[in-house]
Structures are given as C-alpha cells and as structure tokens.
C-alpha positions as CSV (number, residue, x, y, z in Angstrom):
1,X,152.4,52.3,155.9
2,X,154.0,55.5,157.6
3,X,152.0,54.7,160.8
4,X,153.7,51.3,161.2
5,X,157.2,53.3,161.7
6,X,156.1,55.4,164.5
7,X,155.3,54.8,168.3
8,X,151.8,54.3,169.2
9,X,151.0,56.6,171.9
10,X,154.2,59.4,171.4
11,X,154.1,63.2,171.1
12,X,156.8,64.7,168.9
13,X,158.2,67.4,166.4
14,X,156.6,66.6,163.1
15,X,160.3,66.8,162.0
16,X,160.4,65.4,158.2
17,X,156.7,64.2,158.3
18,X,154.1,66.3,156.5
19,X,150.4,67.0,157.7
20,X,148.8,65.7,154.4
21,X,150.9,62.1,154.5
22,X,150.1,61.9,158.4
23,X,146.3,63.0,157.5
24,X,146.6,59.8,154.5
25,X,148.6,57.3,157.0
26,X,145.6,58.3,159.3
27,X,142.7,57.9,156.7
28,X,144.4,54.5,155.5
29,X,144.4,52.9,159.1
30,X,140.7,53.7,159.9
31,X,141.9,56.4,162.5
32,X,141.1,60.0,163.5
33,X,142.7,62.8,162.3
34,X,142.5,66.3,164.3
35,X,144.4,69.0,163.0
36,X,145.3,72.7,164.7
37,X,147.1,75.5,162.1
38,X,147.9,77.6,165.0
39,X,150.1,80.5,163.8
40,X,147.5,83.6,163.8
41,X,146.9,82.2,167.2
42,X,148.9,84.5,169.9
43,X,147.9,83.9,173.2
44,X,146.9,80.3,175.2
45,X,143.4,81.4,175.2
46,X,143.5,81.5,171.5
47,X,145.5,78.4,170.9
48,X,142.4,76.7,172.9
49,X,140.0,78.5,170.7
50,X,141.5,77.6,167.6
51,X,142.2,73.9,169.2
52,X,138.2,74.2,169.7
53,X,137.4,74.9,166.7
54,X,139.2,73.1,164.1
55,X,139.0,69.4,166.2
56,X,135.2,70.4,166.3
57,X,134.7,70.3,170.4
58,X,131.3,71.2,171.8
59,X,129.7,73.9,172.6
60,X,130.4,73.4,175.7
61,X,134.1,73.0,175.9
62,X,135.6,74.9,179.0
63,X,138.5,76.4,177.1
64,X,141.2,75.4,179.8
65,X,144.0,72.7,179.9
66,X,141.9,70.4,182.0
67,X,138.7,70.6,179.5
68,X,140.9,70.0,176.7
69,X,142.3,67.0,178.4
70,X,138.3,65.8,179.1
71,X,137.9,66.2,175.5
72,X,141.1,64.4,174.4
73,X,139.9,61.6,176.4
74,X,137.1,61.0,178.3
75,X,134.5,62.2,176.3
76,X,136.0,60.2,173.3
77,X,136.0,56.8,175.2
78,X,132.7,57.4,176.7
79,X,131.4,57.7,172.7
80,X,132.3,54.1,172.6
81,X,135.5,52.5,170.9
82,X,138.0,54.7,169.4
83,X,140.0,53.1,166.2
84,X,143.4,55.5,167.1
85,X,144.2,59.4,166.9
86,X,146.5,60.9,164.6
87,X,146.9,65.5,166.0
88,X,149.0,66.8,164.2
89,X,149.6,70.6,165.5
90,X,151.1,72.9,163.3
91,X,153.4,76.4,164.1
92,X,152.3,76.5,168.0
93,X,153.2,80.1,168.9
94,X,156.2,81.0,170.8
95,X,155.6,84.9,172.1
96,X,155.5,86.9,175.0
97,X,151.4,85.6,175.5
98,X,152.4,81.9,174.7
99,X,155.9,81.3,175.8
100,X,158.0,78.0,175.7
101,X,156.2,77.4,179.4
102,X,152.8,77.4,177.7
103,X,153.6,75.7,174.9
104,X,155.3,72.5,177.2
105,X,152.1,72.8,179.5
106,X,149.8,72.2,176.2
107,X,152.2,69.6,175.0
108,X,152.0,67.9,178.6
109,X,148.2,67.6,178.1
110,X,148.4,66.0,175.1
111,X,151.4,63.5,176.6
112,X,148.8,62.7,179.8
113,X,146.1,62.1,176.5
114,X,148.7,59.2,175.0
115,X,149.6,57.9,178.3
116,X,145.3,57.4,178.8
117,X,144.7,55.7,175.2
118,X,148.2,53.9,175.9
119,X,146.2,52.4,178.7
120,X,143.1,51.0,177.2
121,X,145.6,49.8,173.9
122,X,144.3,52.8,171.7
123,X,147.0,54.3,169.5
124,X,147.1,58.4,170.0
125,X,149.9,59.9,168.1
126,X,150.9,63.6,168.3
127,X,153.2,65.7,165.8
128,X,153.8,69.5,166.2
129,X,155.5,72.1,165.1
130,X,156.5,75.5,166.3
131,X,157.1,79.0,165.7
132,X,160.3,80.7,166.7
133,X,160.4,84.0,168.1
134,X,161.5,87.3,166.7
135,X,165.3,87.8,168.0
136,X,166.2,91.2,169.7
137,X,167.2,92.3,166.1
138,X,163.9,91.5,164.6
139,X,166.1,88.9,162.2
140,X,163.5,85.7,162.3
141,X,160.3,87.6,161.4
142,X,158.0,85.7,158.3
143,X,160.7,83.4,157.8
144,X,159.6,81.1,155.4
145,X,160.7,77.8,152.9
146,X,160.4,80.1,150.0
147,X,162.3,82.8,149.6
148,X,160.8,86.1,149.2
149,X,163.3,88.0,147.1
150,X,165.7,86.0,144.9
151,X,169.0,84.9,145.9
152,X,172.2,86.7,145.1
153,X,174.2,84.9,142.0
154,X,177.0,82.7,143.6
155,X,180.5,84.0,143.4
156,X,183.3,83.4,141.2
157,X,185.5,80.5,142.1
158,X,188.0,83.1,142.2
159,X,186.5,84.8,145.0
160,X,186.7,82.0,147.3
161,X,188.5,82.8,150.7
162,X,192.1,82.8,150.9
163,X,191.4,79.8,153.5
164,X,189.6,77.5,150.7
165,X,186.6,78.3,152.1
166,X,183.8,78.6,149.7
167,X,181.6,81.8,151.1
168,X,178.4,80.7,148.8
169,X,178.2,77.2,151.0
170,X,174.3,76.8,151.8
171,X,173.5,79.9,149.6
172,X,171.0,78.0,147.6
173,X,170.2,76.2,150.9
174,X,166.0,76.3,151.9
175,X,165.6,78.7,155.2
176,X,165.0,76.5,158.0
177,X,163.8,77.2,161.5
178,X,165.7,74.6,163.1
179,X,168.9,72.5,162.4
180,X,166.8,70.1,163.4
181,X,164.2,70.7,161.4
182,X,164.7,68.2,158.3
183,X,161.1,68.7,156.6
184,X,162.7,71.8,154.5
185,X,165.7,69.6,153.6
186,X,163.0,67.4,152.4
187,X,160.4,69.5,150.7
188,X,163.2,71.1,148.8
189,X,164.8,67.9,147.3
C-alpha cells in the first residue's frame, strides 16, 4: 500500500508519485481525496477559486487563507470523524500575481491543516507540484514531458568531442522541470 510508505500528516513535492496512484492509495484506505489542477490559475485569488471549486467548498467559503484553513479543518471535524485526507495539488503557479511568497503562504496553510489532524490522530497528507516561471529569455514557456517537435538524430560516434565527451548525452532524455523532479524519469521508463 503506497500510503503505508509515507508520513501521516506531511506536505511535500509529489516528486515520483502520480495523482491517479495517490487518488487509488486514497480510495483503498477509506480516505478523502481532494484534488486542485491549478495551472490556468494565475493569481492567489484564483488559486482559491479553483481550490473552491474542485474540493467542493460551500457556498459560503470566504476565499482567503484563513477560510481555507476553516475548511481544511474545522468544518471537517465538526462533520464528525474524518477517516484521513489525501490533497494532492498539481502545477501551483509561480508568476508575477502568485509568486514563490504566495505559493509558501498557501503551502503553510495546508502545513497548519496536518499539524491540526496530526493532533486528533487523523492522517492529512499533502503532495504538490509547481510551475516554473518563464526565464528572462522566454526559454521555459509550455515545457512539457512530451516533446512537441521531434528530436534531432543523434550524431555519429565520429563526431564525438575531441575531449571523449559524447555531445548527444540526455538527447533522448524526457524534459524535466526540476533535477529534482524524478516523476518524468519515471513516466518515461
């Protein structure tokens, strides 16, 4: 069981986990799954509104950092006993209307929200993901997995470097946005 493998009550990158086999792990250990695609989602107060929308908050949800946080917890306890949450938040936005600053003030909300359920021995597990900004030279824009246009062949042997180098290392490589970031590694074996 993936679950079994991870903290209880941790927010992290999603790193080499995907959404559907956290959504499975959740659906297998009788526990919530909430999940946010927030990349058409450029400022906080959209992030909120998507957030809103696709966890299924009330009508009545303030839109704010503290109402998420009454959402997140409160209002869930007080609906009686909760078997675990598995969020899993997917491409939060890094731009000039939702900046690193933002995105760490979200994140600390949902931090506080594990640290409550830790409390009262509910597991609350979050994964996310994040979008990296355009560089001056515009060079990161619509980076995805899949290529869009096909690769270049791979050079001779011949053509190697006088150093031994071999210029075509990580040519057929998947694009990633992070060293880190070992789900593309994954997906691509």
């Amino acid at each position: 069981m993936l679950l079994q493998n991870i903290r209880p009550n941790v927010v992290q990158a999603i790193r080499a986990y995907r959404a559907e086999d956290l959504q499975a792990a959740a659906q297998e250990a009788g526990q919530h799954f909430l999940y946010a695609h927030l990349a058409d989602a450029p400022s906080k107060q959209d992030v909120l509104d998507r957030m809103a929308e696709q966890f299924t908050f009330p009508a009545h949800f303030g839109k704010n950092l503290d109402a998420l946080y009454d959402c997140l917890t409160d209002m869930c306890h007080k609906a009686g006993p909760q078997p675990g949450f598995v969020v899993v938040l997917e491409m939060l936005p890094d731009n000039a209307k939702f900046d690193r600053e933002s995105r760490e003030q979200l994140l600390d909300v949902f931090r506080e929200a594990a640290d409550y359920w830790a409390d009262r021995r509910v597991q609350f597990r979050v994964f996310y993901s994040c979008q990296y900004p355009a560089q001056e030279a515009g060079i990161w824009e619509n980076r995805s997995l899949e290529p869009t246009a096909p690769l270049e062949k791979p050079l001779p042997k011949s053509a190697a470097n006088k150093a031994g180098g071999n210029p075509n290392f990580g040519l057929n490589m998947p694009l990633m946005c992070s060293a880190f970031d070992t789900s593309a590694w994954l997906n691509a074996a």
